[in-house]
LOKERO-952560 format. One record per residue (C-alpha): x, y, z. Coordinates in steps of 0.1 Angstrom, whole numbers, plus 5000, padded with zeros to 4 digits. Each point is the difference from the previous one (the first is absolute). Last residue first. Example, Ala and Ser with C-alpha at 12.3 -4.5 7.8 and 13.67 -1.06 7.14 Angstrom:
<pts>
+------+------+------+
:   px :   py :   pz :
+------+------+------+
: 5137 : 4989 : 5071 :
: 4986 : 4966 : 5007 :
+------+------+------+
</pts>
This chain:
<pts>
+------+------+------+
:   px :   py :   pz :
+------+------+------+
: 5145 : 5039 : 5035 :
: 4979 : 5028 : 4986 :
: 5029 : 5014 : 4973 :
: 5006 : 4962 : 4995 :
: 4962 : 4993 : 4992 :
: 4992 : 5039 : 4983 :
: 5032 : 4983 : 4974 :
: 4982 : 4965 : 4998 :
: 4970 : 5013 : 4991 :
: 5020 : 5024 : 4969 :
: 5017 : 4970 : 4988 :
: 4965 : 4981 : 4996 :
: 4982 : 5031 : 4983 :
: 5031 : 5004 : 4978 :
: 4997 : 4961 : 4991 :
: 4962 : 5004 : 4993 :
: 4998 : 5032 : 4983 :
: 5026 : 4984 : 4977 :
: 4975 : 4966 : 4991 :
: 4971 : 5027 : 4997 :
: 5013 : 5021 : 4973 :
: 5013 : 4972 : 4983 :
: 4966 : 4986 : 5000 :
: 4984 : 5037 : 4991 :
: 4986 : 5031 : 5011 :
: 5012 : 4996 : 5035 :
: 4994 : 5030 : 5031 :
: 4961 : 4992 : 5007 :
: 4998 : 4963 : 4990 :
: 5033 : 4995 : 5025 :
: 4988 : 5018 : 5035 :
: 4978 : 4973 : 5004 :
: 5020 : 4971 : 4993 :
: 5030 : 5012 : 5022 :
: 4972 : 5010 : 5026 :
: 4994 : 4969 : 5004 :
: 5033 : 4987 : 5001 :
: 5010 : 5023 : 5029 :
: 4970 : 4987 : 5021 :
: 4973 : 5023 : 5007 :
: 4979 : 4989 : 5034 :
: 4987 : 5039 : 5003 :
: 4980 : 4994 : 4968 :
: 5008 : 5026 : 4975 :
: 4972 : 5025 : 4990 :
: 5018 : 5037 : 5000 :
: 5034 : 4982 : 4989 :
: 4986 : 4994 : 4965 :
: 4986 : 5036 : 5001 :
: 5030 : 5012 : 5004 :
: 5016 : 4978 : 4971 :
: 4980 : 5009 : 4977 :
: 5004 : 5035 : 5012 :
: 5040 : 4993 : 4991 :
: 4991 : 4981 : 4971 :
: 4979 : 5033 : 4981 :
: 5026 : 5023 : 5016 :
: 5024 : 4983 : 4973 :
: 5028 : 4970 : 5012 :
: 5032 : 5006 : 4984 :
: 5020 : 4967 : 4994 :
: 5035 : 5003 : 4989 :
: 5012 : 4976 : 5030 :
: 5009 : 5032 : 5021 :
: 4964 : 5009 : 5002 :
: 4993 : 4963 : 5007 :
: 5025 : 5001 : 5027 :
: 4981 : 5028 : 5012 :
: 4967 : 4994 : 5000 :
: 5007 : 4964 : 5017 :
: 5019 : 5017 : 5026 :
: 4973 : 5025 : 5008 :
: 4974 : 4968 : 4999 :
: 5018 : 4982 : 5023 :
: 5001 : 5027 : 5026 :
: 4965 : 5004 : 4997 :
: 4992 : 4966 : 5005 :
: 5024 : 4997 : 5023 :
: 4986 : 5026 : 5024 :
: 4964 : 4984 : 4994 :
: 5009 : 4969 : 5016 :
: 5004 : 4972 : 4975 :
: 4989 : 4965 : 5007 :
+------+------+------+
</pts>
């Protein structure tokens, strides 16, 4: 389960390695993404929200497969920082 704190902390992470990936999300993502966060069930697990959070910032497969190795590295990088 994710505490609210992380869940924040993992998105800020997530943002940015994916800004520094290439990928620029557009105000249209980022109140996707609000609103996303607005309705998640308190017992989120990191996974989850992996496949939540992907439809909103992939357009494609590749998309997807990178979104899901940067989300991974950014989890364990808010895990060390939280250790």
């Amino acid at each position: 389960m994710l505490h609210q704190a992380s869940i924040y902390a993992l998105l800020a992470e997530l943002l940015a390695t994916l800004e520094a990936d290439g990928a620029q999300p557009g105000t249209d993502q980022h109140l996707r993404i609000r609103e996303l966060l607005r309705r998640l069930p308190p017992d989120i697990q990191p996974e989850d929200l992996r496949t939540l959070l992907a439809p909103v910032l992939c357009k494609n497969k590749e998309d997807q497969e990178r979104f899901y190795t940067l989300f991974d590295r950014s989890w364990k990088q808010v895990q060390a920082v939280e250790a």
